[in-house]
C-alpha positions in Angstrom: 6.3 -26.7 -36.1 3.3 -26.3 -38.6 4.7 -22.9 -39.7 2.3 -22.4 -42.6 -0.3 -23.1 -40.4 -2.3 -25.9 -42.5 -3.0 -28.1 -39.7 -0.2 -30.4 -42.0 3.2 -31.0 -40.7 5.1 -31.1 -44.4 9.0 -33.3 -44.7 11.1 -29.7 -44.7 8.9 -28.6 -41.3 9.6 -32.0 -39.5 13.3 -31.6 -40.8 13.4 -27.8 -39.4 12.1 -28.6 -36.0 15.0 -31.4 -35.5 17.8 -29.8 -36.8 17.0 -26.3 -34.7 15.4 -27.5 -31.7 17.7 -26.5 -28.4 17.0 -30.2 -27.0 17.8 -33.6 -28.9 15.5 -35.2 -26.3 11.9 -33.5 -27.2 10.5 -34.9 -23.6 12.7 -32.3 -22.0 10.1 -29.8 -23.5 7.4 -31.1 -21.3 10.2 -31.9 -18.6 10.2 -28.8 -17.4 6.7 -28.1 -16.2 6.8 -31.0 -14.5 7.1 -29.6 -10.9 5.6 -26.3 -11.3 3.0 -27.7 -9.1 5.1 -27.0 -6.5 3.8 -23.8 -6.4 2.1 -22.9 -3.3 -0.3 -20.5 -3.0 -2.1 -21.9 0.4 -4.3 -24.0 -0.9 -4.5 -28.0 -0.4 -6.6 -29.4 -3.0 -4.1 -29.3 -6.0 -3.0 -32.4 -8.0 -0.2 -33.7 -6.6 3.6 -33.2 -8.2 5.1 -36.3 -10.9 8.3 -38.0 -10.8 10.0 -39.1 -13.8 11.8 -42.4 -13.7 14.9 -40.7 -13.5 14.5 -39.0 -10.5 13.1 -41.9 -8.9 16.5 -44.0 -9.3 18.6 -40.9 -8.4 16.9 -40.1 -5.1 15.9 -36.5 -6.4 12.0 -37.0 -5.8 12.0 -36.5 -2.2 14.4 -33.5 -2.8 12.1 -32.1 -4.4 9.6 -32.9 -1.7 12.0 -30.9 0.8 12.2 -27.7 -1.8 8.7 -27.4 -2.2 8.0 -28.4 1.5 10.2 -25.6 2.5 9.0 -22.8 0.0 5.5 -24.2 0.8 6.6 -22.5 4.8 8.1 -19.5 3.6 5.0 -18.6 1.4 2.7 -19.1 3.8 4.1 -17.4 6.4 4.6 -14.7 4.4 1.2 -13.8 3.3 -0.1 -15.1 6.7 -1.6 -11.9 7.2 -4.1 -11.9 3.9 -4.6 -15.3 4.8 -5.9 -14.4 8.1 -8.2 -11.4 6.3 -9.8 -13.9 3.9 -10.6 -16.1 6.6 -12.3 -13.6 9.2 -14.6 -12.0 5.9 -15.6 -15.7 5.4 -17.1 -15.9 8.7 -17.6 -12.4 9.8 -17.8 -11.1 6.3 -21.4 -8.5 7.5 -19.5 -6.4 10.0 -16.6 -5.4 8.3 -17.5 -4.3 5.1 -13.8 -3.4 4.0 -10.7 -4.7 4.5 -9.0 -1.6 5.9 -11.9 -1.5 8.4 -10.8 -5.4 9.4 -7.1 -5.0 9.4 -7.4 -2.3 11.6 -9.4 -4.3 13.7 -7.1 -7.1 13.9 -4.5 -4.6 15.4 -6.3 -3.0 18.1 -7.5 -5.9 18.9 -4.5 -8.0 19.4 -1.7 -6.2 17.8 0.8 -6.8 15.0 1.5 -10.2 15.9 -2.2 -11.2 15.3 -1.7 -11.1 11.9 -0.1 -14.3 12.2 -2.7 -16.1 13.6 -3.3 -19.6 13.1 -0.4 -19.9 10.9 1.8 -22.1 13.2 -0.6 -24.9 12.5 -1.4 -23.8 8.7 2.7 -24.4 8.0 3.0 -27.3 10.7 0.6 -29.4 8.8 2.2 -29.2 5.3 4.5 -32.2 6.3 2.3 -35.2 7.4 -0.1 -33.8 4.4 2.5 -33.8 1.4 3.6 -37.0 2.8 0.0 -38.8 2.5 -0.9 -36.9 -0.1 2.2 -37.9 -1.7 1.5 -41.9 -1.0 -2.1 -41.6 -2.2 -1.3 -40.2 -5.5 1.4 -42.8 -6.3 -0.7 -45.8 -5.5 -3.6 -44.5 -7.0 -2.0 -43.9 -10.2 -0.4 -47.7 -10.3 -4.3 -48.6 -9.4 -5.4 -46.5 -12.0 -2.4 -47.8 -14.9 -3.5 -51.9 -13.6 -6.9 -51.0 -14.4 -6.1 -49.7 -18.3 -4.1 -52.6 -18.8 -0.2 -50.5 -19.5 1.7 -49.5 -16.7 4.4 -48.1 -18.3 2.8 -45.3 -19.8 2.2 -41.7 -19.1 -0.9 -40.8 -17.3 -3.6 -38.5 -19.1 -4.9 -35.3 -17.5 -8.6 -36.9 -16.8 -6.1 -39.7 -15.0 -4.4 -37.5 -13.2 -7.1 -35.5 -12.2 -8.8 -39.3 -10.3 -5.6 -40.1 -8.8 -5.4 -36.6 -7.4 -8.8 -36.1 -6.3 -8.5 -39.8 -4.5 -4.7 -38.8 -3.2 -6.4 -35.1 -2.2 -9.6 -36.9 -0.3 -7.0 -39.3 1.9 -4.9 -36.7 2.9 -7.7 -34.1 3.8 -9.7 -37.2 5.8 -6.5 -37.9 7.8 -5.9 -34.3 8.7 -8.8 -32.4 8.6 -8.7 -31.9 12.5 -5.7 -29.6 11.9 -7.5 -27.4 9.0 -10.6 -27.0 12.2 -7.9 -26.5 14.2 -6.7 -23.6 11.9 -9.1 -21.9 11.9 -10.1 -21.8 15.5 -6.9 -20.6 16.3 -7.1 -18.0 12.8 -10.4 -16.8 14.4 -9.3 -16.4 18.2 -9.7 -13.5 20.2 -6.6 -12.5 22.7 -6.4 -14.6 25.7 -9.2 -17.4 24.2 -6.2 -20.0 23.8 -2.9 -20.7 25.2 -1.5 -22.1 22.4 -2.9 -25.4 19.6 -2.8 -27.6 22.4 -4.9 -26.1 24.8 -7.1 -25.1 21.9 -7.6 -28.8 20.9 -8.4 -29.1 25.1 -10.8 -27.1 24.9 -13.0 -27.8 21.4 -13.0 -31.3 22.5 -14.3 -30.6 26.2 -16.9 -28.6 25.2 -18.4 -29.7 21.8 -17.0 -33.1 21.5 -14.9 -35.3 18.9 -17.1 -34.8 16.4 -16.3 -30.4 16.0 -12.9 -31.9 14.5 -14.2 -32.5 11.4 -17.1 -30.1 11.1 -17.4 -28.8 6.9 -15.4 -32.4 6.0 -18.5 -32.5 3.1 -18.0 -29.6 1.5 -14.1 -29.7 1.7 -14.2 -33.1 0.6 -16.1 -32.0 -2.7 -14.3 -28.9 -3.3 -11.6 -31.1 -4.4 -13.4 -32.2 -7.5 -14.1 -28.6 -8.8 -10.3 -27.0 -7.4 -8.2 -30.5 -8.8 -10.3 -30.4 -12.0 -10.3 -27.0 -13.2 -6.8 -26.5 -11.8 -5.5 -29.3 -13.7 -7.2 -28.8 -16.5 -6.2 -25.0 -17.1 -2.9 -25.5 -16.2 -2.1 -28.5 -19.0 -4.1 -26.2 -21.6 -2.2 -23.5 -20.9 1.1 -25.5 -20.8 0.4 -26.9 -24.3 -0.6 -23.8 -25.9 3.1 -21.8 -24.7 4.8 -25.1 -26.2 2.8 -25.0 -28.9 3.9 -20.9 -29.5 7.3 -21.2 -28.7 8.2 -24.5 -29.7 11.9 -23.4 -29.4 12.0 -22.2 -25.6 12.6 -25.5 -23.7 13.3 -23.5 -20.5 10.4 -20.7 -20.1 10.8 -18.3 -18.4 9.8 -17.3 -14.5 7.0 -15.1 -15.2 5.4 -17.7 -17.7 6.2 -20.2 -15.2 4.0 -18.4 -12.5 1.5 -16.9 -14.2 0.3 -20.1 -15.4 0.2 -21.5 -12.1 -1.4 -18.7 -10.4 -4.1 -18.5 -12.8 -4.9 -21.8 -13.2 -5.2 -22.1 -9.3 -7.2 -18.5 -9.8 -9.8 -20.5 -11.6 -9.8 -23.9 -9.2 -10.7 -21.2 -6.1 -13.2 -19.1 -8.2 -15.4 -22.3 -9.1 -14.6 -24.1 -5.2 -14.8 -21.1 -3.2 -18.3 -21.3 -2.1 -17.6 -24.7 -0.7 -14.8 -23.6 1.0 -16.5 -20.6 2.4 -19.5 -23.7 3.9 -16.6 -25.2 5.1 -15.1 -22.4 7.1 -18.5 -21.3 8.2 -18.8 -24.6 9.8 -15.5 -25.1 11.5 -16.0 -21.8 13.2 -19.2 -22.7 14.5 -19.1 -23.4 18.8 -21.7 -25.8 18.8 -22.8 -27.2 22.3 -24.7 -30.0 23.3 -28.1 -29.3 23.9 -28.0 -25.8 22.5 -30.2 -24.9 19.5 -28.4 -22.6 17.1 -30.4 -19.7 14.9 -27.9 -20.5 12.1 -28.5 -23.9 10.4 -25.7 -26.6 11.2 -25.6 -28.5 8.2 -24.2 -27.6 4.4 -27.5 -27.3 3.1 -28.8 -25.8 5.4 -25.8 -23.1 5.2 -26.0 -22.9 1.6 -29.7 -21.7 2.1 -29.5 -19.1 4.6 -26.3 -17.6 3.2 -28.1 -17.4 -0.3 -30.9 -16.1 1.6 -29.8 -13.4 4.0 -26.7 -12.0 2.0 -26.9 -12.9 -1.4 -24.8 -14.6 -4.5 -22.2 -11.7 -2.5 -22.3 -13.8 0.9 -20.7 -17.1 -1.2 -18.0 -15.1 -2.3 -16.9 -13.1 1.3 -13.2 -13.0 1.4 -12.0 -13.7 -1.9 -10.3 -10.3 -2.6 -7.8 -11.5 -0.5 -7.7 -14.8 -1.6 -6.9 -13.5 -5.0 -4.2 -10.6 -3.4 -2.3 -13.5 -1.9 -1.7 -15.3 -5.1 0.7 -13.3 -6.9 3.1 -12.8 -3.8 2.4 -16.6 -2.7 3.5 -18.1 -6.3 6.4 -15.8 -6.5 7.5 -16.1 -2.9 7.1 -20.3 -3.0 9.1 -20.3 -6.5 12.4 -18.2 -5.7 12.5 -19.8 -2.3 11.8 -23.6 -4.1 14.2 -22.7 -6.8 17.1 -21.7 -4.2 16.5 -25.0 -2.0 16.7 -27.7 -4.8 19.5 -25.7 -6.4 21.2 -26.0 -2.7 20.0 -30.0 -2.7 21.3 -30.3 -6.2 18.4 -31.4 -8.6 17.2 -29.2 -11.7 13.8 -28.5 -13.1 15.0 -31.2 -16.2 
């Protein structure tokens, strides 16, 4: 719009924009973004997708649910196997140095279908989590519009970023026994478990109810850092391709994804020593009455990680984190793209 580029918007340059913008309706611009957090790249801690009135007095919104449920599947099932890699260098990071060395492990050990461990539970739990998740953000955004006084008003990003850091916190406190569960089952040898079940047996026989929601601290607090800086680099970049290309209402896929996939880049960067604690702790077999050499607690962890291996030892497992994210986004956007096109909604 400010084509001179003096911070000024003259009479002719408000007259241009009108006349030649694609859209009459100048909302549609920032329509369109709208459920790019859709997106799944495996992660749980994101901010939560908007509804526009619209959709919510045609029905669409849980059709959208359903499309991003469903790619959400398809994604992670597909890069199961990376998944699977990032999560055995978290915990067992010191003896396998590479991730040739580990993949090859992981087939002599239990063969190809290994690869696909603990990823029954990792796509059965995107459901009942969505579905909290989902409540938590709309209630705590009417809580958060009461408080300011307007309800009928668009939320700001620091807003957002509360409501979905509360909505994130509820939905991780009410299933947080599956994520333990996850990666028990991620980290199982062949023959340890029948099947989630007899896994969930079997933790709870022999270390108690309280091994279901070992590492609930630190995943409770990586939410802050992931939501924040997630958000936060998302909108910026958002606002900066509108700002360039003030005439492309509909960007394209590629813009689409890559500001999704780097904005979650930065979100697991800044939280992934947390969620490292975290799965460090859920893998731990902790008996009653047994005293452990490795420290129990998130402090503690922190400590003798940062002691025995390093700045290197917080960060175990993230080059296949970050390998995951380009075919997670692009897998979970065709795949979301074909089911609400099949359910009938649009991005607008």
């Amino acid at each position: 719009m400010d084509k001179d580029g003096t911070l000024d918007i003259s009479f002719d340059e408000w007259r241009d924009y009108l006349l030649f913008h694609p859209s009459a309706n100048l909302h549609d611009i920032i329509q369109y973004w709208r459920h790019a957090t859709n997106l799944d790249i495996g992660e749980d801690l994101s901010v939560p997708d908007d509804f526009s009135l619209e959709e919510w007095l045609s029905g669409k919104w849980w059709r959208h649910l359903v499309a991003g449920g469903v790619a959400g599947m398809v994604s992670r099932t597909c890069t199961a196997p990376l998944d699977r890699l990032k999560v055995y260098l978290q915990v067992h990071g010191s003896k396998h140095s590479s991730l040739v060395s580990c993949f090859k492990y992981f087939l002599k050990e239990g063969g190809i279908k290994s690869l696909w461990r603990g990823n029954g539970i990792n796509v059965l739990k995107i459901a009942p989590e969505s579905a909290i998740k989902f409540a938590a953000y709309e209630q705590a955004k009417r809580m958060v519009l009461q408080f300011g006084g307007r309800k009928e008003r668009e939320l700001t990003i620091f807003e957002r970023f509360v409501a979905g850091s509360f909505a994130g916190g509820i939905s991780q406190s009410t299933i947080y026994p599956l994520e333990v569960l996850k990666t028990r089952l991620t980290l199982r040898k062949t023959g340890q478990y029948k099947n989630a079940v007899d896994a969930a047996k079997k933790i709870y026989k022999n270390e108690g109810l309280r091994s279901f929601y070992r590492g609930y601290i630190p995943n409770l607090l990586g939410i802050i850092p992931y939501a924040g800086i997630d958000l936060a680099i998302y909108e910026t970049l958002k606002k900066t391709y509108i700002e360039h290309h003030a005439g492309d209402v509909n960007p394209s896929v590629f813009v689409i994804t890559a500001c999704g996939a780097m904005s979650s880049s930065c979100g697991q960067i800044a939280s992934y020593p947390l969620a490292l604690v975290r799965t460090r702790l859920q893998a731990q077999v902790i008996a009653p009455g047994v005293v452990h050499s490795v420290p129990v607690t998130m402090v503690g962890l922190f400590k003798h990680i940062f002691a025995t291996e390093g700045l290197v030892g917080l960060y175990r497992g993230i080059t296949p984190n970050f390998m995951k994210v380009a075919p997670a986004v692009s897998i979970s956007y065709v795949v979301y793209e074909k089911c609400r096109q099949a359910l009938g909604v649009s991005m607008t």
